[in-house]
C-alpha positions in Angstrom: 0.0 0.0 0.0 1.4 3.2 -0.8 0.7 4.6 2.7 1.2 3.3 5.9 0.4 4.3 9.7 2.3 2.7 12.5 -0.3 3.1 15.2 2.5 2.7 18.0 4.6 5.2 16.8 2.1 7.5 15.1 4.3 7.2 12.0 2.7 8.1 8.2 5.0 6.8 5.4 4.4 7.6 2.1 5.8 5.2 -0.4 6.1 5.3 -4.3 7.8 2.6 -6.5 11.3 5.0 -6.1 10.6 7.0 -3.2 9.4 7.2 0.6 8.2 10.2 2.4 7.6 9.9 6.4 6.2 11.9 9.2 5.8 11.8 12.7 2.9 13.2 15.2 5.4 12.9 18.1 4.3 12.4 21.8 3.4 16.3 22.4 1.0 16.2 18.9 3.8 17.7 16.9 3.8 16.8 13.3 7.3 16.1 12.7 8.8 15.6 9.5 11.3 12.4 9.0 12.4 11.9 5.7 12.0 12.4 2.1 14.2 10.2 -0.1 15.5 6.6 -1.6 12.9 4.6 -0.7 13.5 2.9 2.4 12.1 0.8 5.3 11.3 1.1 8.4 11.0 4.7 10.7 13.5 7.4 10.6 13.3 9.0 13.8 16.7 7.8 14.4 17.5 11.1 12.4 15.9 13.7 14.9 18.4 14.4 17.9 18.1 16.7 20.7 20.4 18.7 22.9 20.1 21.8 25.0 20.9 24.5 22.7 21.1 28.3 24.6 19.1 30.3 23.2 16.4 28.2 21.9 12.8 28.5 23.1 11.6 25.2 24.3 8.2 24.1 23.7 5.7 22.7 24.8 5.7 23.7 28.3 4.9 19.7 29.6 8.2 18.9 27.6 10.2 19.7 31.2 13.4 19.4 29.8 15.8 22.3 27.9 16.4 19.6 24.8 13.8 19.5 23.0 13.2 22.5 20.6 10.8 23.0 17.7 13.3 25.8 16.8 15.3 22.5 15.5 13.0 19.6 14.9 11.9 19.3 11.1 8.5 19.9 10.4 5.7 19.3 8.0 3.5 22.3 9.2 5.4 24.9 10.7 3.5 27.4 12.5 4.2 31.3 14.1 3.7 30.7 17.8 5.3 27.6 18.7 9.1 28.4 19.4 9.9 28.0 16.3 11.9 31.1 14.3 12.5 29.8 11.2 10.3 30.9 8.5 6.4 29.6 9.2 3.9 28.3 6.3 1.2 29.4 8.6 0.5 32.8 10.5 -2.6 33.8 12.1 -4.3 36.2 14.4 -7.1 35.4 16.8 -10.6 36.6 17.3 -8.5 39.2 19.9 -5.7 40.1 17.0 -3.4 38.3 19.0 -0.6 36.4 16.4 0.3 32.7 17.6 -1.5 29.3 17.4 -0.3 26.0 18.8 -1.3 23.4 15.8 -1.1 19.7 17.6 -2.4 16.2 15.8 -5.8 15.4 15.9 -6.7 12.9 13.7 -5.8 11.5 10.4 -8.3 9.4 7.2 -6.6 7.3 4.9 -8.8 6.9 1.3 -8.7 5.9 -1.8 -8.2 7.7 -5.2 -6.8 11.3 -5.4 -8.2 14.3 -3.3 -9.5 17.2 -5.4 -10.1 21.0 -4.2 -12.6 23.0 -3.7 -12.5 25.7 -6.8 -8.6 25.1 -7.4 -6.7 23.2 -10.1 -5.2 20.0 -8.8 -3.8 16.8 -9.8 -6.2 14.0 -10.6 -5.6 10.3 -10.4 -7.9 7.6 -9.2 -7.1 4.1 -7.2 -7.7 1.7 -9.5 -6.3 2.8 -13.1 -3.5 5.0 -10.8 -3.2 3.3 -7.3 -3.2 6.9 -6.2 -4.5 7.3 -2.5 -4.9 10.0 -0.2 -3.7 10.9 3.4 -5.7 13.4 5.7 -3.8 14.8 8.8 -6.1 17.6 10.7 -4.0 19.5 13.2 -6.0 21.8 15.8 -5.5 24.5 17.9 -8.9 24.5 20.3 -7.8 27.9 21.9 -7.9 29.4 18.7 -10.9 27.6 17.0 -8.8 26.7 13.6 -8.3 23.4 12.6 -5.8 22.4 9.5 -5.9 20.0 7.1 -2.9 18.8 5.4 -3.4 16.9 2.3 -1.2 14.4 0.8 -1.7 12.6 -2.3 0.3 9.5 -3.5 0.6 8.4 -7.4 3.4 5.7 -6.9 4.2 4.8 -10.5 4.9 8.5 -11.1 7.2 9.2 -7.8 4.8 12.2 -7.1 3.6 13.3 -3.8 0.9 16.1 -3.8 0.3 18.4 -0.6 -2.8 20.6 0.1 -4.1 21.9 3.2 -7.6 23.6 4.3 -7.6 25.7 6.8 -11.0 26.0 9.0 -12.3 28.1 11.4 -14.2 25.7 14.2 -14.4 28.1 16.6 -17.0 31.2 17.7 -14.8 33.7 16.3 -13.3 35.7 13.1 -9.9 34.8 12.6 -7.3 36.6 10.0 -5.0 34.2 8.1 -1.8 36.6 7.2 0.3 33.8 5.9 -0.1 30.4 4.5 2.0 28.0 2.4 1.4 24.5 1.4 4.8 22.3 1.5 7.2 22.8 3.7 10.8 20.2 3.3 13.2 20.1 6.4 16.6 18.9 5.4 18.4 17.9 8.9 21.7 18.4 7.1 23.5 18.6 3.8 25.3 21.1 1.2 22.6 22.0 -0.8 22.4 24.3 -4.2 18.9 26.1 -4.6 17.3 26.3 -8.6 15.3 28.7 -9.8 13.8 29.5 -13.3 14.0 34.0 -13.6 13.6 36.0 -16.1 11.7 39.5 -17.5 9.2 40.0 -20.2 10.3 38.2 -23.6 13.2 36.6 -21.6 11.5 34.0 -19.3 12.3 31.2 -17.5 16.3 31.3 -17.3 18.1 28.9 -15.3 19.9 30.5 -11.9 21.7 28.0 -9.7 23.5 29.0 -6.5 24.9 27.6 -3.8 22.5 27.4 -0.2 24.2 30.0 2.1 23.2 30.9 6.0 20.3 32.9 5.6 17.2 33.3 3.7 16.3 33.1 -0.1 13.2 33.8 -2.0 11.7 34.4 -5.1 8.0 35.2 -5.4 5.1 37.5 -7.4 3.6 40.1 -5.8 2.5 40.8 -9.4 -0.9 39.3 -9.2 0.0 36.6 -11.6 2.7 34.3 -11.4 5.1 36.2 -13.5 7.6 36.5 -16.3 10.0 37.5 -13.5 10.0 34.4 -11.2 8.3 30.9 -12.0 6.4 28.7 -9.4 9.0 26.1 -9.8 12.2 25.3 -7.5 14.5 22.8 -7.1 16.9 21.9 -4.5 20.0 19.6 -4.9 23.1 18.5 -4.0 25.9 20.9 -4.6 27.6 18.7 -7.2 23.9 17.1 -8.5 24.1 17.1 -12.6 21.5 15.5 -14.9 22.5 12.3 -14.6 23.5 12.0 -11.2 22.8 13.3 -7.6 19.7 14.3 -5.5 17.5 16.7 -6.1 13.8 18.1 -4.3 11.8 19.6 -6.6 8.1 21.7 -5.4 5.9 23.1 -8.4 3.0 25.4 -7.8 -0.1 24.6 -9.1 -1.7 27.9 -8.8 -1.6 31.5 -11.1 -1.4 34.2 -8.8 1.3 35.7 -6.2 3.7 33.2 -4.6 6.3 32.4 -2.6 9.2 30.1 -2.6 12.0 30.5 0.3 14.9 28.2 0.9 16.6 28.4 5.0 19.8 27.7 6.0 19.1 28.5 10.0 22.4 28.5 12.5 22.9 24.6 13.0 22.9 24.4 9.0 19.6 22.9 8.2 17.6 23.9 5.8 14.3 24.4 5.2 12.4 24.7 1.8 8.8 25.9 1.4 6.2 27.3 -1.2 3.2 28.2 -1.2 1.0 31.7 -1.2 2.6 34.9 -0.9 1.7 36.5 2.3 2.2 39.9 0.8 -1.2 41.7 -0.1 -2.5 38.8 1.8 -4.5 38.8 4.9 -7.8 36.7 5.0 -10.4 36.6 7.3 -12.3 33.2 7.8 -16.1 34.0 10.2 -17.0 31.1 11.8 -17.6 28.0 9.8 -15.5 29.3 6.6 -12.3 27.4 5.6 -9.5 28.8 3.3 -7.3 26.6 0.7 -3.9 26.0 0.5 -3.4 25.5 -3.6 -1.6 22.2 -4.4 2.6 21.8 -4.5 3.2 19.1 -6.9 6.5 17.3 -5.0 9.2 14.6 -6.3 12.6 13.5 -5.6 15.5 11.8 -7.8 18.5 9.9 -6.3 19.3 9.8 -10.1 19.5 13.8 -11.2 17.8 16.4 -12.7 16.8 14.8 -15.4 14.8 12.1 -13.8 13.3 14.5 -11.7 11.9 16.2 -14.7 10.8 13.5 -16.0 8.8 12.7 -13.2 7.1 16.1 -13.7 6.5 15.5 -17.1 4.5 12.6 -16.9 2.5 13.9 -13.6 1.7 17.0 -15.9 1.0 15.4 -19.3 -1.1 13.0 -18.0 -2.7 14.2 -14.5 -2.7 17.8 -14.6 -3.6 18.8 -18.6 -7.3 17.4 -19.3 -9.1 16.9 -22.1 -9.1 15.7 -25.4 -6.3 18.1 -26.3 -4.3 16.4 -23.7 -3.2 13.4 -26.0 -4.3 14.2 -29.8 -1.8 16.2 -31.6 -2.2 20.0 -31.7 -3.1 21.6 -35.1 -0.2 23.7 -37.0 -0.9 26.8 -37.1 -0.3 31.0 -38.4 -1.1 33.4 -36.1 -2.0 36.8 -38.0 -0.5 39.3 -34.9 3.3 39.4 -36.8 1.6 39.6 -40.2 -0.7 42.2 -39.7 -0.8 43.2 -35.8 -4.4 45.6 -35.9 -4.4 46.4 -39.6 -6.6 43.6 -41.3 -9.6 42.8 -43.0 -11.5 39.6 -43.4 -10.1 39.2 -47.4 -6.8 39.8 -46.0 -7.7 36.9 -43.4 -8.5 34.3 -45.8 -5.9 35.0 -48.8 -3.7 34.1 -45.3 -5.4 31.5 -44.6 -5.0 30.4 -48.5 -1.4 30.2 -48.3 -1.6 28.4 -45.0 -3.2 25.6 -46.9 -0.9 25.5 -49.6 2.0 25.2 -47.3 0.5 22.1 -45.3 -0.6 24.2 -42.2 -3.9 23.1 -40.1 -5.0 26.8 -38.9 -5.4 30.2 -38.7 -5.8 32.3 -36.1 -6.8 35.6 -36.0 -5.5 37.7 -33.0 -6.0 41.2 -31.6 -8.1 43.6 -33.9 -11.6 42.1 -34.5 -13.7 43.7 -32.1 -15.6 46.6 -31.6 -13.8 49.7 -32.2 -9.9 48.1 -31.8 -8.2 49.7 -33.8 -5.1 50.2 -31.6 -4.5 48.7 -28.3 -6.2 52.5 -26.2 -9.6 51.2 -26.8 -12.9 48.5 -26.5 -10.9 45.7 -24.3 -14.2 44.8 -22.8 -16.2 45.0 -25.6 -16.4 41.7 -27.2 -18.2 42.1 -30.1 -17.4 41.7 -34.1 -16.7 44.0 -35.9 -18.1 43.3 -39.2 -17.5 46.3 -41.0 -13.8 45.1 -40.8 -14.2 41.5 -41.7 -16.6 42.6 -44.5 -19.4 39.9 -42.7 -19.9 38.1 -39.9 -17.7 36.6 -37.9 -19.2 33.3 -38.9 -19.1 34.0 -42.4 -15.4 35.0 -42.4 -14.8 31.0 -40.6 -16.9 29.6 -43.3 -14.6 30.7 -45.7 -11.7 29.7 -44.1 -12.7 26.4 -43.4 -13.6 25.9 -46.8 -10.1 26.0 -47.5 -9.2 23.3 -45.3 -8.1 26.0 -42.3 -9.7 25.5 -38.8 -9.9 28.8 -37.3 -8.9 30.0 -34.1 -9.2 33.5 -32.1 -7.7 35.9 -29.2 -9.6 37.1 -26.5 -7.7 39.1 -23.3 -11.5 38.7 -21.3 -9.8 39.4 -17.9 -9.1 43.1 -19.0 -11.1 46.5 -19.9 -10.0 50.0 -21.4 -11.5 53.0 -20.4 -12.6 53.8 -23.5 -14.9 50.9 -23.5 -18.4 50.6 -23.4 -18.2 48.3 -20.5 -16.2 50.3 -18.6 -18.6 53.7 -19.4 -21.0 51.8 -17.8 -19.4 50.0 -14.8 -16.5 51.6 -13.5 -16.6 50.3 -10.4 -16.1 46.7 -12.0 -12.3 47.5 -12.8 -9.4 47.0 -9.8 -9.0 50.8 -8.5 -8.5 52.4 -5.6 -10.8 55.1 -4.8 -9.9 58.7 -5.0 -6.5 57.0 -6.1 -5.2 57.6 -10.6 -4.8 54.1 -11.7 -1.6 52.6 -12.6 -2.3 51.7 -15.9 -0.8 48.8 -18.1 -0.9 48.7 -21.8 -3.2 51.3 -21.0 -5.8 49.1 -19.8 -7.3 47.9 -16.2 -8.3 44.7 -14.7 -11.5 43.4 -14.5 -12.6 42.5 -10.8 -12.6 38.3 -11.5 -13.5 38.1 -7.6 -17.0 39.7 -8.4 -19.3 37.2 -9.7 -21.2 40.0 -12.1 -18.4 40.8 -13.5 -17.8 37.1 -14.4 -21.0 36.4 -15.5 -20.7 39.3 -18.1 -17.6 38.1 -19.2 -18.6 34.8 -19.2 -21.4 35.4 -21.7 -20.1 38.0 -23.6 -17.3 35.2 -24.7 -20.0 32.5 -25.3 -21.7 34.7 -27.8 -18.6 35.1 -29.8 -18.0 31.3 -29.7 -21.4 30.5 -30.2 -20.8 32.1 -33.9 -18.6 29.7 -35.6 -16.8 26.8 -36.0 -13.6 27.9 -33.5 -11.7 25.6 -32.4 -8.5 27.5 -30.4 -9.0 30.2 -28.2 -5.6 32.5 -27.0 -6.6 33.6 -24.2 -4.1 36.3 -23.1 -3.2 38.8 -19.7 -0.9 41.6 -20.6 -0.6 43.4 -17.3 0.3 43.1 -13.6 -2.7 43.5 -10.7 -1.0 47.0 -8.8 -4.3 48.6 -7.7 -5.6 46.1 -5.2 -9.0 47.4 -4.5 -13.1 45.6 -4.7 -15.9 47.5 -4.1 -17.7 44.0 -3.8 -15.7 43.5 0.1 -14.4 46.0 2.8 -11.0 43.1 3.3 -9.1 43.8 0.5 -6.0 40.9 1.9 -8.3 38.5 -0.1 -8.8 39.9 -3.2 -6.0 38.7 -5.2 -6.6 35.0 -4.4 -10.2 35.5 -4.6 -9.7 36.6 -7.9 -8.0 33.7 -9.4 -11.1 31.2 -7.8 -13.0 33.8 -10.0 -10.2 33.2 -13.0 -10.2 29.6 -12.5 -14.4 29.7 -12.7 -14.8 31.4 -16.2 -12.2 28.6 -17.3 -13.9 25.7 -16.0 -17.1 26.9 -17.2 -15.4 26.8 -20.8 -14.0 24.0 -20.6 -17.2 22.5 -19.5 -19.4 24.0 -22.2 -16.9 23.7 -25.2 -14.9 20.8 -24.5 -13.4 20.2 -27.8 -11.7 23.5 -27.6 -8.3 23.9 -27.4 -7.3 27.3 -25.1 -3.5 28.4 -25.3 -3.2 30.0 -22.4 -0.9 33.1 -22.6 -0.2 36.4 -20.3 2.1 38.7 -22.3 3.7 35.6 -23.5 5.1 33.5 -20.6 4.2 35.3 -17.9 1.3 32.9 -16.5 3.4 29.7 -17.5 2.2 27.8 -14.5 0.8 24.2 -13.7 -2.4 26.2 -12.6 -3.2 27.0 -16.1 -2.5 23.7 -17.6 -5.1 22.2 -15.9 -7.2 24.4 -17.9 -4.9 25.4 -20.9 -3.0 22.4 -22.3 -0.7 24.3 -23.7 0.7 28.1 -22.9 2.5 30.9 -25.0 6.3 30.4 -24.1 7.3 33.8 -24.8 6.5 36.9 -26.6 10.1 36.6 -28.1 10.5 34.1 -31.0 13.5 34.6 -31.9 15.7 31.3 -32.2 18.8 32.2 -30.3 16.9 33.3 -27.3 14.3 30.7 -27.2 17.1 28.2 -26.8 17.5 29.4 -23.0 13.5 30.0 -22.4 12.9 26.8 -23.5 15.6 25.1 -21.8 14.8 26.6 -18.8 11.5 25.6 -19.2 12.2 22.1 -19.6 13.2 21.4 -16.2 9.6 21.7 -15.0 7.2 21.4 -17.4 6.9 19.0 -20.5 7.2 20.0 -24.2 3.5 18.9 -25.0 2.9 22.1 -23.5 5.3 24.6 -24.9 4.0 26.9 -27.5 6.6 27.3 -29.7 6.4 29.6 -33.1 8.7 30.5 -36.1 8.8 34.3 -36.6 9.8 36.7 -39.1 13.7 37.7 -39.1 15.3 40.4 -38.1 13.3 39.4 -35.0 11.0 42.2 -33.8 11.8 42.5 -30.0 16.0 42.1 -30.8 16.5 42.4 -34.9 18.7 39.5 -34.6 18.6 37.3 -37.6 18.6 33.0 -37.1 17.9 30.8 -40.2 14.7 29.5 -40.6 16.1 26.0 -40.3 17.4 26.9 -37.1 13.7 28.7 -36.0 12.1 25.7 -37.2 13.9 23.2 -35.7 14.1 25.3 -32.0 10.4 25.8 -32.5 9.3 22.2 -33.2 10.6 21.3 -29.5 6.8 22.5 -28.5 3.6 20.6 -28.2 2.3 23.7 -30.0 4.3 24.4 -33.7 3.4 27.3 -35.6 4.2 30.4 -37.4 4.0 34.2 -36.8 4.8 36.1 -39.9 3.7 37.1 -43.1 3.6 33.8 -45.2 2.5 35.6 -48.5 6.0 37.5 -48.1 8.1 34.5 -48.1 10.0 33.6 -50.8 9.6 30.6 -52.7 12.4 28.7 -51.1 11.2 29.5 -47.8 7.8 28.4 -48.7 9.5 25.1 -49.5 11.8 24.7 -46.4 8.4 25.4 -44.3 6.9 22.2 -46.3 9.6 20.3 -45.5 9.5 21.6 -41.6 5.7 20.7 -41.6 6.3 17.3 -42.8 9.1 16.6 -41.0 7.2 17.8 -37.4 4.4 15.9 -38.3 7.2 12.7 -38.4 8.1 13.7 -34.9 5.1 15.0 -33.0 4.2 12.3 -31.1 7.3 11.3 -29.7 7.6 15.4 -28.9 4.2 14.8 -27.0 4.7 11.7 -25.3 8.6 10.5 -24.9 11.3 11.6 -22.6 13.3 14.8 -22.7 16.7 15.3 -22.2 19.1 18.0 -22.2 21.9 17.1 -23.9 24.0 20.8 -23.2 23.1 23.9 -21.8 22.8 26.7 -24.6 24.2 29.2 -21.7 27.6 27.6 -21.9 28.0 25.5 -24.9 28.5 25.4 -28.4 25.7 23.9 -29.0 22.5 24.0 -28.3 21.4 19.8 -27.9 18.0 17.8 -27.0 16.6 14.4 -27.5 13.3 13.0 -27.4 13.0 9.3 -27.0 10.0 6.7 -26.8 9.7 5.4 -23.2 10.0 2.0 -24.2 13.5 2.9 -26.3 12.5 2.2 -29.7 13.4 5.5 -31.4 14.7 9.0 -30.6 15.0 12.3 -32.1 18.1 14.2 -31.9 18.1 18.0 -32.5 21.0 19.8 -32.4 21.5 24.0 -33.4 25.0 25.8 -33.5 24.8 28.1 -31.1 28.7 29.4 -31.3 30.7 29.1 -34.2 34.4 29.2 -34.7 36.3 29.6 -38.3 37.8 25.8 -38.8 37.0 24.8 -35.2 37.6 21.1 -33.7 35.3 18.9 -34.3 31.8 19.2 -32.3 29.6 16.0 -31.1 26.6 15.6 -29.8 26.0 12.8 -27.3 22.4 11.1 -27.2 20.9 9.7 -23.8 18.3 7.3 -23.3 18.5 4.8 -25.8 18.9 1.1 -25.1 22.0 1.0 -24.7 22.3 -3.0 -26.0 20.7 -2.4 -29.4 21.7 -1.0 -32.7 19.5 2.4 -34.1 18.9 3.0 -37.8 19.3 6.9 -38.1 16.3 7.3 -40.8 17.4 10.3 -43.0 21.0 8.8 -43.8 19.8 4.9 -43.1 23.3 4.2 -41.5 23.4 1.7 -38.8 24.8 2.6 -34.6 25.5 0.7 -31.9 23.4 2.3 -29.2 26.2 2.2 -26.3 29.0 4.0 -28.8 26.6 7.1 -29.7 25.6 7.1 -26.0 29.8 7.1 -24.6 31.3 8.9 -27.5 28.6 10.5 -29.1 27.5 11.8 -33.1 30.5 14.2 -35.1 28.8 17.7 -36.4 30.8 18.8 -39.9 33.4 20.4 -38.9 33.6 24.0 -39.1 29.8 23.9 -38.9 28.2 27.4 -39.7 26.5 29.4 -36.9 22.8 28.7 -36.4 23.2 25.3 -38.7 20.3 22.9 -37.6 20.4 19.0 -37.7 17.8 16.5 -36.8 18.8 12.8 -36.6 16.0 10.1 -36.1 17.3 7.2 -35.1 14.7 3.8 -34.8 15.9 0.5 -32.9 16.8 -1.8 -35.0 15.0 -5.2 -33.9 17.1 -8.7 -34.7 
């Protein structure tokens, strides 16, 4: 059974087929944490040791003795109140305003199948197709009427652990929630490095790496989405961890909106890791009877590197976070019109677009910012989501007709979550846009946001987008979110600490009630690009806008980076026009292509009746040749075979999880005039077998490519691009 409860000992162990995670209520009620590794038998409370350390509060008072410290102990829950100064996942006040609780074990339900939450995306799984099951542990604190419930879910095939936690308020009283996280990883020793994935606007998602000093670390959003700058993902591992070799911790965020993740080095040298909600613009007030959710922290752990723990994340994310039937079918090829034609278009221009789509072998078109109302520019009508039909010379479901009559599904862009004011909407409900009163606005992309925590202002949303669906045959909606929340005001609630995570159960309502009434439609989720690229969103968006900036150089690192947390099924990945438009520098377009087709969602965004003929031909050949390799992009393993950052070239592999073929793509990404000789080393091939490389049909012995790897030409040009496709050769 994946989990286990040692009545004697009040021990919980948590077992997957690679793994074991263990707690302990100790014999004060404490919820100690044990261990979080190899898996492994038996209880670990060998590890915990006490002394009489000066200068640490002991607690609890019947404890009688100096040793024992929560200051020290690892936790699973750590509170304010309790002795402990290390950083808490939980602060409160009291119906008095008084800060402090004293969180003890109470009981604990062990159940079948996957937990789900209340109005939040979460992992699913079930017992029987999964084995997944679920642990409950409820702490209380009778003094303070709260009870919390920490969630754990198990899918042991996957090596994922889950962690939730409720928070209710039993008692007679209101009480004010200023802080809470969901996972919380005390390491008793070790020399750690910390992982995190940073980045600005058009430059998302780079890879930092440092070492885990004395002291506190965090990255976070106090943007009011997850941000461009810092991503919901971290990892922790050993100092001298690689891909290949090592430990590593990883936490993922499943949740859009402001976070925090903090890694602790305290004065004895432990460390502690956490993530969960940031407790900036945060303070929530629960009246009796009202409970408040912790959003879900995706959890695994690799004895075996980095790259096993991402592919651990990979699967649980594929296959238990996406939905739908998006989730495993492949994604259509498409041309978005922004690059072409950003506002200036017409519906003729749209389909002689489309025309040329067909006759290059794409699947779509989609039309993006420009079709409503009076949009002519991007001052005006966010808000107002209705055609303009003057522009596309009919309706809107005319103008699809046409273009599906070419063979060209048709897809659209919506930004629902904002307003202009120079919209209709907001001429007639101001008060529905995040402002403070008697306050100017801080405006972005000159436009506000819509209060999502109001249910009105949902419902009007909500419809106003159905009506445009209801039109026509669409089939893809971008959905996009080009500003930050700064103005953190609702007239619908006097507690303005809750709007921000009030708003996303608002955000995460609209998308569900999509998803429910048009489930064969694929949503890209995107926010200025990459700046909502979060496992909250693919549980509703299967796949997400990367980054505003295509261009191919750059996308090596943003991709990369991305890589180490979330799979390539749900990258949205484009080929753009060169120079590019956000740096002017100029890749080929075999090297854009081939960078591009590392995500689940291929396309293009430029002008394809500009293109000269011999580029119209190498984007036939790029379209055939991703179709070729889709699935195993959808489905098989990733690996980094260098890190663009610091080699010459930019290397990765996809390969069938059963080993019986792999793609190898590899782009110059520094070039020297008659340089040595440059190889690239595949991974995860049987290493036993022999491969057939498909394009030059020569014959390799799977363990010499894997030790000494595949030669480039040498003196290979800057930004040259080579696939190789290599199938097992069975005897």
């Amino acid at each position: 059974m994946p989990i286990l409860f040692d009545e004697a000992t009040r021990t919980f162990t948590l077992h997957t087929r690679n793994t074991t995670y263990q707690m302990q209520a100790d014999r004060f009620g404490y919820l100690l944490h044990l261990y979080f590794g190899a898996r492994a038998e038996g209880t670990m409370d060998y590890l915990l040791t006490y002394a009489d350390r000066s200068g640490c509060c002991t607690s609890p008072h019947e404890a009688g003795t100096r040793t024992y410290s929560l200051d020290v102990l690892p936790q699973e829950f750590p509170f304010q109140g309790n002795g402990d100064l290390r950083s808490p996942v939980f602060v409160m006040r009291d119906g008095e305003g008084t800060f402090g609780c004293d969180l003890r074990y109470a009981r604990h339900e062990i159940r079948a199948g996957k937990y789900g939450l209340p109005g939040l995306p979460a992992v699913y799984a079930d017992a029987e197709a999964d084995g997944a099951q679920t642990l409950s542990v409820t702490l209380a604190d009778a003094r303070c009427g709260v009870e919390v419930e920490l969630l754990y879910g198990v899918l042991p095939e996957l090596d994922i652990i889950t962690r939730a936690a409720i928070v209710r308020n039993t008692g007679a009283q209101r009480v004010v929630v200023e802080k809470l996280q969901t996972a919380c990883l005390d390491f008793v020793h070790g020399d750690f490095d910390v992982m995190t994935f940073n980045g600005q606007h058009c430059m998302e998602r780079k890879l930092d790496r440092h070492e885990v000093r004395p002291g506190s670390f965090s990255v976070g959003s106090r943007r009011g989405q997850s941000s461009h700058q810092y991503n919901p993902f971290m990892i922790v591992c050993d100092r001298d961890a690689t891909e290949t070799a090592g430990r590593g911790w990883s936490m993922s965020f499943v949740y859009s909106g402001n976070f925090k993740a903090e890694v602790e080095q305290t004065q004895y040298q432990q460390v502690r890791m956490q993530m969960g909600l940031s407790d900036e613009l945060f303070s929530y007030p629960l009246e009796p009877g009202e409970r408040l959710v912790a959003p879900e922290v995706i959890m695994t752990y690799s004895n075996a590197g980095l790259e096993r723990l991402s592919h651990n994340l990979h699967r649980c994310i594929r296959r238990h976070v996406c939905r739908g039937p998006w989730r495993d079918a492949p994604r259509p090829i498409l041309v978005n019109s922004w690059e072409a034609h950003y506002f200036d278009f017409t519906g003729d221009e749209l389909v002689r677009l489309a025309a040329k789509a067909a006759d290059l072998g794409l699947d779509m078109l989609v039309m993006d910012d420009g079709w409503f109302a009076e949009r002519k520019d991007d001052y005006r009508s966010l808000g107002d989501w209705t055609v303009n039909e003057e522009k596309l010379g009919g309706t809107l479901g005319q103008l699809i007709e046409r273009i599906n009559t070419l063979g060209i599904k048709f897809g659209i862009w919506v930004e629902p979550e904002m307003v202009n004011e120079d919209s209709q909407l907001f001429r007639e409900h101001p008060d529905w846009a995040l402002a403070v009163p008697g306050k100017q606005p801080a405006l972005g992309r000159d436009q506000l946001v819509l209060d999502f925590s109001r249910a009105e202002v949902r419902d009007n949303v909500f419809e106003q987008i159905c009506r445009v669906l209801d039109q026509g045959n669409i089939e893809y909606l971008k959905w996009d979110f080009n500003r930050s929340l700064v103005d953190i005001y609702s007239h619908a609630t006097t507690d303005q600490g809750r709007v921000v995570y009030d708003y996303y159960l608002g955000l995460y309502d609209v998308l569900e009630r999509l998803v429910q009434r048009y489930p064969d439609l694929l949503i890209e989720g995107c926010a200025a690009g990459g700046g909502r690229f979060d496992a909250g969103m693919l549980h509703y968006t299967p796949q997400i806008w990367t980054s505003d900036n295509t261009d191919g150089h750059d996308r090596m690192t943003i991709q990369y980076g991305t890589s180490f947390g979330y799979p390539c099924s749900t990258v949205g990945a484009h080929v753009s026009a060169c120079p590019n438009e956000v740096n002017g520098r100029t890749v080929s377009l075999s090297a854009r292509g081939l960078i591009a087709m590392a995500g689940g969602g291929f396309g293009y965004e430029l002008d394809l009746l500009e293109l000269p003929e011999r580029a119209c031909e190498l984007i036939r050949e790029q379209i055939e040749r991703y179709r070729g390799m889709e699935r195993i992009v959808r489905e098989g393993l990733y690996y980094r075979l260098s890190d663009p950052a610091t080699a010459d070239l930019y290397a990765w592999e996809f390969a069938a999880e059963d080993g019986s073929e792999a793609v190898v793509n590899v782009v110059v990404a520094r070039a020297e005039g008659y340089g040595e000789a440059k190889y690239v080393v595949p991974r995860g091939l049987e290493r036993t077998a022999r491969y057939r490389e498909v394009n030059s049909g020569v014959v390799y012995p799977a363990a010499a490519l894997m030790d000494m790897g595949l030669p480039l030409p040498v003196g290979s040009a800057l930004y040259m691009a080579r696939s190789y496709h290599f199938v097992r050769v069975d005897e």
